[in-house]
N, C-alpha and C positions, 0 to 999 in steps of 0.2 A: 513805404518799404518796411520801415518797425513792424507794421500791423499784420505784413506779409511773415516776416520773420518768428512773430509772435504765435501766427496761426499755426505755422510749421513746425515750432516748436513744442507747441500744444497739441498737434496730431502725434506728433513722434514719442510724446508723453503717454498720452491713451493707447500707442500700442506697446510701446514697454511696460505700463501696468497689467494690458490686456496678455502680453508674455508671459508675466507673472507670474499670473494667476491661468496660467492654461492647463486643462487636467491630462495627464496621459492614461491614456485606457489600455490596459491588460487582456487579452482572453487566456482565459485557465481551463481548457478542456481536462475533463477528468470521467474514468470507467464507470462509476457506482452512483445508483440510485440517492437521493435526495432524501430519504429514510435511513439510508444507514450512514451511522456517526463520523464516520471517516468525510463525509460530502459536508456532511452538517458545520464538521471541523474548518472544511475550505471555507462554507461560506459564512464564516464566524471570522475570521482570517482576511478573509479580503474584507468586510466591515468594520474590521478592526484597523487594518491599515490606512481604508478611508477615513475613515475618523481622525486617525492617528497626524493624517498628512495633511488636515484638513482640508480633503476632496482632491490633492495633486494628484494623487495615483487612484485610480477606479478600476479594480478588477471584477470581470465578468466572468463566473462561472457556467460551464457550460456542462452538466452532471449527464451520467447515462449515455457516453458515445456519440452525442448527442450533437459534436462537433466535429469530431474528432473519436474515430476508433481506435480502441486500447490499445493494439499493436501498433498502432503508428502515432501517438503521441509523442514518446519521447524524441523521433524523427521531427517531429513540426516545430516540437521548442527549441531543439537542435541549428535547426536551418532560420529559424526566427517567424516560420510559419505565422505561430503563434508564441507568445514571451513566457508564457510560466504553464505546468502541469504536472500532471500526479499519476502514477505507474504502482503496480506491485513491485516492490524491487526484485523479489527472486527471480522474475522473468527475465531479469538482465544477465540472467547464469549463464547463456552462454556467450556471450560477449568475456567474463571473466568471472571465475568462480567466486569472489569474497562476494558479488552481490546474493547469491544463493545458499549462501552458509546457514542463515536460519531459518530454512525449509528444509532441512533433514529432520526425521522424527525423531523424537526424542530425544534430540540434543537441543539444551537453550530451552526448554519447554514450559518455564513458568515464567511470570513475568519478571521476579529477580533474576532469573539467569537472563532473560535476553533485552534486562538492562544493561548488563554486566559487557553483552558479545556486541550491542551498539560500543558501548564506551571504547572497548578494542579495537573494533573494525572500522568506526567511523573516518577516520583519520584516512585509510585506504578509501574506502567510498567516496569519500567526498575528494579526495586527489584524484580518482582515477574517470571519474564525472567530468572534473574541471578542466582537465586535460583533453575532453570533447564540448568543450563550450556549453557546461552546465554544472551551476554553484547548487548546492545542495542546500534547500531550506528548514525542512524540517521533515523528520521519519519517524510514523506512529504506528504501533503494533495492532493486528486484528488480535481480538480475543485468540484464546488458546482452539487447534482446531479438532472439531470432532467428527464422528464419522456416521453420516447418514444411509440407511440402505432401506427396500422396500421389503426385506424381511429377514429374521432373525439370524444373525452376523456372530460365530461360536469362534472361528478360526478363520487362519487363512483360505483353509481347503474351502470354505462355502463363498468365498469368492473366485474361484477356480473359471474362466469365460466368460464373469461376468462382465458389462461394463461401467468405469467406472468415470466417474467425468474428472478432467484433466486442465491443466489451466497454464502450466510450465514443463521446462525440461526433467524438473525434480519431479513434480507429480505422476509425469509421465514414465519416470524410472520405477515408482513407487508401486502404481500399477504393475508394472510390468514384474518386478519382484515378487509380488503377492499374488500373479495368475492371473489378475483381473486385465482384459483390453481398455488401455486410454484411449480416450476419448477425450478431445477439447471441446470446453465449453463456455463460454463468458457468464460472467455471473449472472448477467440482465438475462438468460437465453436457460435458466437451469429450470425451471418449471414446463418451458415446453418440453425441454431435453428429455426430463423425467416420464410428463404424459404420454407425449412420443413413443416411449420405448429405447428413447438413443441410450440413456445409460440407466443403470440399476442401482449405482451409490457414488459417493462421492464424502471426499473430507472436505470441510467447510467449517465457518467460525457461525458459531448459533446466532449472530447480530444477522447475518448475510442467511439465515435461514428462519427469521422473522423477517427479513425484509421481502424473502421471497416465494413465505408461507410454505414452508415444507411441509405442512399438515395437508396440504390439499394433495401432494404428490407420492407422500414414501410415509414410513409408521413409525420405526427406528429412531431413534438416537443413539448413541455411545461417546461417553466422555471419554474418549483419548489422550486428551490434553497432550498429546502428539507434539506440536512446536507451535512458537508465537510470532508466526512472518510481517513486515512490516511493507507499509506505502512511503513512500520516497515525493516530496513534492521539490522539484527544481526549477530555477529560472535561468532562462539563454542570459548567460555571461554579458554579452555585448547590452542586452538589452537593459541588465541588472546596472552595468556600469556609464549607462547613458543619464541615467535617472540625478537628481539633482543629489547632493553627499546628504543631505536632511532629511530625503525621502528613503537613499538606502539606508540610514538608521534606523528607519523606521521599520521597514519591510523586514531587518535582520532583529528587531525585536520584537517586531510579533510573531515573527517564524519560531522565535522562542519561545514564546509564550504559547504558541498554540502546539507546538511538539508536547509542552506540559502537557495540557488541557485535554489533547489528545492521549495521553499515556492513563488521565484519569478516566476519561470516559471511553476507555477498550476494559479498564478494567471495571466498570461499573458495568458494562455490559455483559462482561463477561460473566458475572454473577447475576445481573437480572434476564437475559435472554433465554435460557433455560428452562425458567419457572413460566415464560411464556410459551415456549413448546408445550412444556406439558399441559399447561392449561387449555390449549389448544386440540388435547387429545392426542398428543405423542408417546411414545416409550422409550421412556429418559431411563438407562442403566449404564453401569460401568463397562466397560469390557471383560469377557471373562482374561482368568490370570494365565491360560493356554495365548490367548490372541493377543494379548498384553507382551507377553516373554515372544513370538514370533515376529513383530511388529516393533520391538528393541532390536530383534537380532538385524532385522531388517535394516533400520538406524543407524545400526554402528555399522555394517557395511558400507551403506550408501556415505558414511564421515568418513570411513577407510579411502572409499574410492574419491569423495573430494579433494582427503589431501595429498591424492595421489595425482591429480590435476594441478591443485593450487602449490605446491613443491614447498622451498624453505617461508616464502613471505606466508602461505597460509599455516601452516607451521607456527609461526612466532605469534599469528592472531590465535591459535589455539592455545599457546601453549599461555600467552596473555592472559586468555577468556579463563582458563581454570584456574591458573594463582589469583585471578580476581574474586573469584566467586568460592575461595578456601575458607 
């Protein structure tokens, strides 16, 4: 009887250790290539957590649509599809305007102002996420965005029918303001789009135009330094909260640690991606100071008409964002 007693208590031993030590596995679908720094970030991030939890949490990235297409991510983590992924936040504009506040141009356009318009708006973001069953991990800016075309860009008028690739409801207004027809396009899909014929230029951040060789498709460059829009990485609520309290300490400090990391290397990029265009044989120049002043006028519209959506709450995040950055 003892022996019986002993053995049973010894199996039920090796399966409480075996509990332990059991890994829970993550998938993190996410839009962008494995070259550009934003992917590089996730998978720095989940080896950092694995490390961190020693091997409890294993998250698998799945880069390039690859699992999961960009419009329906934030649905999958949502539902619990899948437990954690990564979106351009501005796409979430029309769900409610504070996520699209730093895709107007030229407002927030260098990286101290749209440290400044996180610091203000996070508070909303990450409340109005939570309230659909997604905790906000960590939000890293592309470089500042510029404006590529397959030939020489003076003014508005020389985009006048052309088309121009589109990616959101903001871009798509943008377009539409300066003459040119939108056109959606996913990042991974801009080099056929280009050869194609589907569009003629488009604004993008020069990391995402080494990623996907703009040399071989358009001649142009122009630093606009336009706005600095950010990716948003969140995980299902439920899923976050199922996790042991030692693993989520974990996962919320290296969400911190990698929103740093991230904020340095957008801005190392943002200075070294350039010098690869042109090395590549592009025509890297400023915009003249006519396209410049239409392309502001444009801006301040397109923030008139935000806060004419977003009413008193977006209001107090502006009026925030500029006592901050005084």
């Amino acid at each position: 009887m003892n022996k019986i007693l002993l053995s049973l208590l010894g199996a039920l031993a090796c399966l409480s250790q075996g509990a332990a030590h059991a890994q829970i596995k993550w998938d993190m679908p996410t839009p962008y290539a494995d070259t550009e720094f934003q992917t590089k970030n996730d998978y720095q991030f989940a080896a950092d957590v694995k490390r961190a939890s020693n091997g409890a949490l294993d998250i698998k990235v799945h880069s390039a649509n690859s699992l999961i297409k960009n419009p329906e991510i934030k649905r999958a983590v949502q539902t619990g599809q899948v437990q954690i992924g990564e979106i351009f936040k501005p796409n979430l504009g029309p769900e409610d305007p504070v996520f699209e506040l730093d895709a107007i141009p030229f407002f927030a356009a260098s990286f101290r102002e749209a440290q400044a318009l996180l610091e203000v708006s996070r508070p909303a973001i990450s409340e109005k996420l939570l309230k659909q069953g997604l905790r906000v991990l960590y939000m890293v800016p592309w470089p500042s965005q510029a404006f590529f075309a397959k030939k020489p860009i003076n003014s508005v008028a020389d985009l006048k029918g052309s088309k121009m690739r589109t990616y959101n409801a903001q871009t798509a207004r943008l377009a539409q303001l300066m003459g040119a027809v939108p056109t959606t396009v996913q990042a991974t899909e801009i080099p056929q789009a280009f050869s194609s014929g589907i569009i003629d230029s488009m604004f993008t951040s020069a990391p995402t135009a080494v990623t996907t060789k703009a040399w071989d498709y358009t001649r142009f460059v122009y630093d606009t330094q336009a706005w600095v829009p950010k990716n948003v990485v969140f995980v299902n609520e439920r899923a976050f909260q199922a996790l042991p309290e030692a693993v989520r300490k974990v996962v919320l400090e290296q969400a911190a640690i990698a929103e740093k990391r991230g904020w340095e290397w957008s801005q190392r990029d943002n200075d070294e991606s350039p010098k690869e265009l042109v090395k590549n044989g592009m025509n890297l120049a400023p915009i003249s100071p006519a396209f410049r002043a239409e392309l502001k006028k444009i801006g301040d519209q397109m923030l008139e008409d935000w806060l004419k959506k977003a009413g008193p709450d977006g209001k107090r995040i502006i009026d925030a964002y500029y006592a901050r950055i005084k």
